[in-house]
RODO-193515 format. One record per residue (C-alpha): residue in three letters; residue number from 1; x, y, z. Coordinates in pm, whole numbers, plus 50000, padded with zeros to 5 digits. Each point is the difference from the previous one (the first is absolute). Layout:
<recs>
@rest ALA&nr NUM&xx X&yy Y&zz Z;
...
</recs>
This chain:
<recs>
@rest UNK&nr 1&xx 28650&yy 46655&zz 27620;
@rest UNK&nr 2&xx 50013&yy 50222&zz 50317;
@rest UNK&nr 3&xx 49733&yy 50016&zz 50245;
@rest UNK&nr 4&xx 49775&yy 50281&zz 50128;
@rest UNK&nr 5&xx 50191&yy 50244&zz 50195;
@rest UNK&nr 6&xx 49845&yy 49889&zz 50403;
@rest UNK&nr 7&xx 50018&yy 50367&zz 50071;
@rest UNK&nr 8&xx 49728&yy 50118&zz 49707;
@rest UNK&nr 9&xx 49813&yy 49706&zz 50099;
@rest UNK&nr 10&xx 49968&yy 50063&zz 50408;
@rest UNK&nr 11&xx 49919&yy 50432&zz 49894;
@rest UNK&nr 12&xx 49744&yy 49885&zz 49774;
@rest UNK&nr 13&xx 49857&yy 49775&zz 50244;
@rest UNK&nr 14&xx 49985&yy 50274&zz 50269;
@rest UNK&nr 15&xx 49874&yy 50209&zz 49758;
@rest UNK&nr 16&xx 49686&yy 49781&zz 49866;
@rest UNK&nr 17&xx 49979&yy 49965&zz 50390;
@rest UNK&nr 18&xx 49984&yy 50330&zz 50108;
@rest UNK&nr 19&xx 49750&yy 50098&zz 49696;
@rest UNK&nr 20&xx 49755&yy 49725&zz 50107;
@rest UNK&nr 21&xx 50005&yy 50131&zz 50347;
@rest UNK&nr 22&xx 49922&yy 50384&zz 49911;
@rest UNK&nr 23&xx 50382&yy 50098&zz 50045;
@rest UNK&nr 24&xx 50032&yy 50206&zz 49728;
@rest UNK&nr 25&xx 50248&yy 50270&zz 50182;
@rest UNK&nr 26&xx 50228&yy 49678&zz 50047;
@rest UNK&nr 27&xx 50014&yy 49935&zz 49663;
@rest UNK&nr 28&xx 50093&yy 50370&zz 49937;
@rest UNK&nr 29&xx 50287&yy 50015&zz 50234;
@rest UNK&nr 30&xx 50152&yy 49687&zz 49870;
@rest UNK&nr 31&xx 50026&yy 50191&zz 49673;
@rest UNK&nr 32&xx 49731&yy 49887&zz 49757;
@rest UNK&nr 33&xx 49821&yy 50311&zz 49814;
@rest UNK&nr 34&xx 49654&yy 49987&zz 49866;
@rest UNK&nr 35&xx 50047&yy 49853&zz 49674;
@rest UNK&nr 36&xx 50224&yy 49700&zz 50217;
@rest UNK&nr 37&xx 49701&yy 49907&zz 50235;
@rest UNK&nr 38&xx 49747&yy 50001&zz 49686;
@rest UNK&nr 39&xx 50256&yy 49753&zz 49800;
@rest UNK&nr 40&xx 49953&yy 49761&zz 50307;
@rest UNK&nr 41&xx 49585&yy 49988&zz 49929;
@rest UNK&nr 42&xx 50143&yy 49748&zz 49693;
@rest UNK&nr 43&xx 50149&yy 49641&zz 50101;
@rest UNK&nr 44&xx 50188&yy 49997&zz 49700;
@rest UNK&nr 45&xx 50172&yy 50334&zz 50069;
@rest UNK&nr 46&xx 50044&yy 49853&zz 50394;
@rest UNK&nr 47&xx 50172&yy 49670&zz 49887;
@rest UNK&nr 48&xx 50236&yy 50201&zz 49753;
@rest UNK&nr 49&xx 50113&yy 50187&zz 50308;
@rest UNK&nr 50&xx 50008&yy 49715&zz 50224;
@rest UNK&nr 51&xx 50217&yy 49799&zz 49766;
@rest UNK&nr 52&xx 50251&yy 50269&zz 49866;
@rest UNK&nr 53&xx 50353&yy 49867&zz 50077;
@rest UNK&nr 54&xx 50096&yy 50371&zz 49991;
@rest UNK&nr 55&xx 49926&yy 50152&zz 50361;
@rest UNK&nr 56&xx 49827&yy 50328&zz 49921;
@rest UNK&nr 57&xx 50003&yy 50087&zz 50368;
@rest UNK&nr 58&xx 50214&yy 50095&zz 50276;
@rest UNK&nr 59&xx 50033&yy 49964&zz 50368;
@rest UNK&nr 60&xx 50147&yy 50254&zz 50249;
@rest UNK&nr 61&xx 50024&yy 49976&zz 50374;
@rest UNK&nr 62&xx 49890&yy 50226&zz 50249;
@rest UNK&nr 63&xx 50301&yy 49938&zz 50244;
@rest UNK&nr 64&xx 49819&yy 50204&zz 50254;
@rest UNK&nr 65&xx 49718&yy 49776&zz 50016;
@rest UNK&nr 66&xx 50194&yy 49696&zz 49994;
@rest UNK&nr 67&xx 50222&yy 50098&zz 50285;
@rest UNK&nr 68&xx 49690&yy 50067&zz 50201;
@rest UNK&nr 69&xx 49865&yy 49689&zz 49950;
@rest UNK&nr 70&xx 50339&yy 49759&zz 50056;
@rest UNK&nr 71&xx 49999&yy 50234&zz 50329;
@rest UNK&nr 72&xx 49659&yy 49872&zz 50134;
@rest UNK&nr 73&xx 50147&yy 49661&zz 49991;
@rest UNK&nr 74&xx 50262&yy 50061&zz 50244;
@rest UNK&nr 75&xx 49691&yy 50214&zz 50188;
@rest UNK&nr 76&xx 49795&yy 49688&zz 50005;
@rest UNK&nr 77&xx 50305&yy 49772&zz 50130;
@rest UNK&nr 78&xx 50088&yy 50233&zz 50265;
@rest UNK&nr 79&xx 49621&yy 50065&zz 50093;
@rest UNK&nr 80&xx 50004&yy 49563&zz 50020;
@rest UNK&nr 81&xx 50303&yy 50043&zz 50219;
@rest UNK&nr 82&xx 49892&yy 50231&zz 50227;
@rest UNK&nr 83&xx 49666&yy 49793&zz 50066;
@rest UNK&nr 84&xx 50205&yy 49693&zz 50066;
@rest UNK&nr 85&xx 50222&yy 50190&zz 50194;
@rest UNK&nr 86&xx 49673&yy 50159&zz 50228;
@rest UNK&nr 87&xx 49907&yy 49666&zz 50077;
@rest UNK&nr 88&xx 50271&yy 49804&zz 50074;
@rest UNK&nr 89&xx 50080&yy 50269&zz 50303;
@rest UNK&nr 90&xx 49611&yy 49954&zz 50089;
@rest UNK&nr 91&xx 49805&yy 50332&zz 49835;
@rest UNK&nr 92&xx 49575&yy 49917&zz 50030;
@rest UNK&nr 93&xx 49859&yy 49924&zz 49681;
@rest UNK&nr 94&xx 49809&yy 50327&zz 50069;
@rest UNK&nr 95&xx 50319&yy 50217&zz 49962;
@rest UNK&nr 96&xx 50079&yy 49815&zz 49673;
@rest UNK&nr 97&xx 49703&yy 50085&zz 49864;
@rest UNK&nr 98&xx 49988&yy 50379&zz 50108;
@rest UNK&nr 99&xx 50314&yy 50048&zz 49840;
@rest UNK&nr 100&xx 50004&yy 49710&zz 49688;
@rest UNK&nr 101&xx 49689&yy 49947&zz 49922;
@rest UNK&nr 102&xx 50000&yy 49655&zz 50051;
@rest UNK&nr 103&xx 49632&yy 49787&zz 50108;
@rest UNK&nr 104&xx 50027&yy 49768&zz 50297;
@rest UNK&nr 105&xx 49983&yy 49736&zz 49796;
@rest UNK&nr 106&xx 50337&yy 50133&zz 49795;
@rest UNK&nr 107&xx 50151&yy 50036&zz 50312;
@rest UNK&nr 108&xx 49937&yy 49661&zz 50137;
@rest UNK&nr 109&xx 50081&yy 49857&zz 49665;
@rest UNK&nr 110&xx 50335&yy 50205&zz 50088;
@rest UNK&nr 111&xx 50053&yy 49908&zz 50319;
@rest UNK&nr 112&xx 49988&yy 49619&zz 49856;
@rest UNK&nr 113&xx 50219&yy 50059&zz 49747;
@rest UNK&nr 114&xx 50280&yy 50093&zz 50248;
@rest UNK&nr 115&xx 49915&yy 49709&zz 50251;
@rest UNK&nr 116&xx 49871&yy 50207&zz 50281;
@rest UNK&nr 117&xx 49795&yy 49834&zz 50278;
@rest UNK&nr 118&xx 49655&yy 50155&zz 49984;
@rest UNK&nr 119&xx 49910&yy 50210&zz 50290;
@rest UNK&nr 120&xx 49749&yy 49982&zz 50221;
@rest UNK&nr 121&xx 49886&yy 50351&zz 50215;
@rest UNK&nr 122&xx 50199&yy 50242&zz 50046;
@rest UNK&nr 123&xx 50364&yy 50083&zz 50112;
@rest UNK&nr 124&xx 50078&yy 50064&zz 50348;
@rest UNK&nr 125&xx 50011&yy 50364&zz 50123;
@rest UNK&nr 126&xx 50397&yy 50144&zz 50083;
@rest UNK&nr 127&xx 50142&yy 49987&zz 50359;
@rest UNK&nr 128&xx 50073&yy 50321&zz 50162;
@rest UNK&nr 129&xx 50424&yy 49959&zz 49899;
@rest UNK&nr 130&xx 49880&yy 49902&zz 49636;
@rest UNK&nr 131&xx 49789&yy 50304&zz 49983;
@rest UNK&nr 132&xx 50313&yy 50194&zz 50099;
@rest UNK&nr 133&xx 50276&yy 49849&zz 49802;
@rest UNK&nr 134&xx 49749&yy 50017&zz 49690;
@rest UNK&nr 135&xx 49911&yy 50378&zz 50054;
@rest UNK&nr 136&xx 50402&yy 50097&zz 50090;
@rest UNK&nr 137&xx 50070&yy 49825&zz 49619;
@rest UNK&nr 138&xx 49716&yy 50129&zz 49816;
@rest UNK&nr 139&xx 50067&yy 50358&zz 50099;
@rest UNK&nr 140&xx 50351&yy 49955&zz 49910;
@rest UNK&nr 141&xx 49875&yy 49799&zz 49637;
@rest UNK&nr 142&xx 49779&yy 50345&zz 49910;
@rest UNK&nr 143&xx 50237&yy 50253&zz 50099;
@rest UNK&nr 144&xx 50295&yy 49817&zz 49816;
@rest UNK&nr 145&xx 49766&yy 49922&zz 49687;
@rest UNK&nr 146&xx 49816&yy 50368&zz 50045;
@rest UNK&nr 147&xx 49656&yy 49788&zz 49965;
@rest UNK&nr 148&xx 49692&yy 50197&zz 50027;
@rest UNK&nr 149&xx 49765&yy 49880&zz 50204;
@rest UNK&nr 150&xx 49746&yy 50005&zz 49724;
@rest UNK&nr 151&xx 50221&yy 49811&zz 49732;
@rest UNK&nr 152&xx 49862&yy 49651&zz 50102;
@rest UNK&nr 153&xx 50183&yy 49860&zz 49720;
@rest UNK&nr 154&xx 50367&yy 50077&zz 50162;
@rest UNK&nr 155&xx 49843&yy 49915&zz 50337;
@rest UNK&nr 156&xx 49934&yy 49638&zz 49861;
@rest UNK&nr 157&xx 50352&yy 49969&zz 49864;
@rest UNK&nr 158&xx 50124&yy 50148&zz 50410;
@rest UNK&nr 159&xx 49756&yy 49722&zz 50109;
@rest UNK&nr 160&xx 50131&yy 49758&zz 49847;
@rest UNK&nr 161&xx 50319&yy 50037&zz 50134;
@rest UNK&nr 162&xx 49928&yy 50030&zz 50315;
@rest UNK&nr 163&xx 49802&yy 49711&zz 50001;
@rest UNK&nr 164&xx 50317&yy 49794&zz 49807;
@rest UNK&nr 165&xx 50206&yy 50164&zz 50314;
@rest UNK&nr 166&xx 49807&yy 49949&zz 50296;
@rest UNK&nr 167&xx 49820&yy 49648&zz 49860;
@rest UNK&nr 168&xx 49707&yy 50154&zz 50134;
@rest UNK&nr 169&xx 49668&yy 49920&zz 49754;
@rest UNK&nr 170&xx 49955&yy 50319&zz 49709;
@rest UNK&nr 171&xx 49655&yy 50004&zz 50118;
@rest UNK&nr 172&xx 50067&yy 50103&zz 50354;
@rest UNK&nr 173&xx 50246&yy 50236&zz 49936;
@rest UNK&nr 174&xx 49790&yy 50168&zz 49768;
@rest UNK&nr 175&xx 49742&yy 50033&zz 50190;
@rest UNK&nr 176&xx 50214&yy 50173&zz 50312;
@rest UNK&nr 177&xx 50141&yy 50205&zz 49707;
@rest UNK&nr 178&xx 49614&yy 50139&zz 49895;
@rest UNK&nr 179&xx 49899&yy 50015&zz 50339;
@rest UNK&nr 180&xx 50295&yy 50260&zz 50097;
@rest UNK&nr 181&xx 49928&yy 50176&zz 49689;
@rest UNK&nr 182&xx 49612&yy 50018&zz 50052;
@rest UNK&nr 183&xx 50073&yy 50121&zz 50392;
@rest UNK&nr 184&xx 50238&yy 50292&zz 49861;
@rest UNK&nr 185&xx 50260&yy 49849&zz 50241;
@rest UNK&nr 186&xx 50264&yy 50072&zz 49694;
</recs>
């Protein structure tokens, strides 16, 4: 003897499912007329269908869809990437959370994670020849990358790279970076 066909049984479960819950439309779009959803009213009727061996439905893929959802995996890696990378080169958990939406908590959690000391106050302010070197570079980063000044996104990216570069903190050089930007001394 052959046994029920999984496919009729997992439709006919979402379909008792979605009924229950007031999803009629649902039900609709999967296929089933009127005179379908009344024959599932009757358990005998439901356990016929649930136990055909014959499938007496089909599946199609919406490729579209399923593209765009294997893409927000390799979104969510590089998003976990970039976070690690932010604070291994030092970025505040502040800045992580303006731009990741991650809680202090997440971002301690984080930092632990990766083995970084935990810090205590803040980093120390640039010397006058780290000011300069840093400004002479990031000038050079935005006009090679055409950043605007606005796109914080591809400023983070220039950050961290300088940062990487100079093995200056992320949260310093950001900071100089806003602070020229806020001045208008672009």
């Amino acid at each position: 003897m052959s046994a029920p066909h999984p496919l009729n049984q997992a439709v006919i479960a979402q379909a008792l499912h979605d009924l229950r819950n007031g999803q009629l439309r649902r039900c609709k779009a999967m296929g089933f007329g009127d005179e379908e959803l009344d024959a599932l009213k009757h358990p005998e009727l439901v356990s016929m269908l649930v136990n055909a061996t014959v499938s007496w439905c089909s599946v199609s893929v919406n490729r579209e869809v399923l593209k765009r959802l294997l893409s927000q995996v390799h979104d969510v890696e590089r998003e976990i990437a970039t976070v690690d990378r932010m604070l291994r080169l030092g970025a505040s958990t502040e800045m992580v959370s303006k731009f990741y939406g991650l809680t202090h908590q997440e971002v301690a959690l984080r930092r632990d994670i990766l083995g970084l000391p935990k810090r205590k106050g803040r980093h120390p302010v640039l010397a006058e020849a780290q000011e300069v070197a840093l400004w002479e570079r990031w000038k050079a980063g935005i006009t090679e990358r055409q950043i605007a000044l606005n796109d914080d996104m591809a400023m983070v990216a220039l950050t961290m790279d300088l940062a990487e570069a100079m093995t200056l903190p992320m949260s310093v050089i950001w900071s100089a970076i806003r602070n020229w930007i806020d001045h208008g001394l672009v």
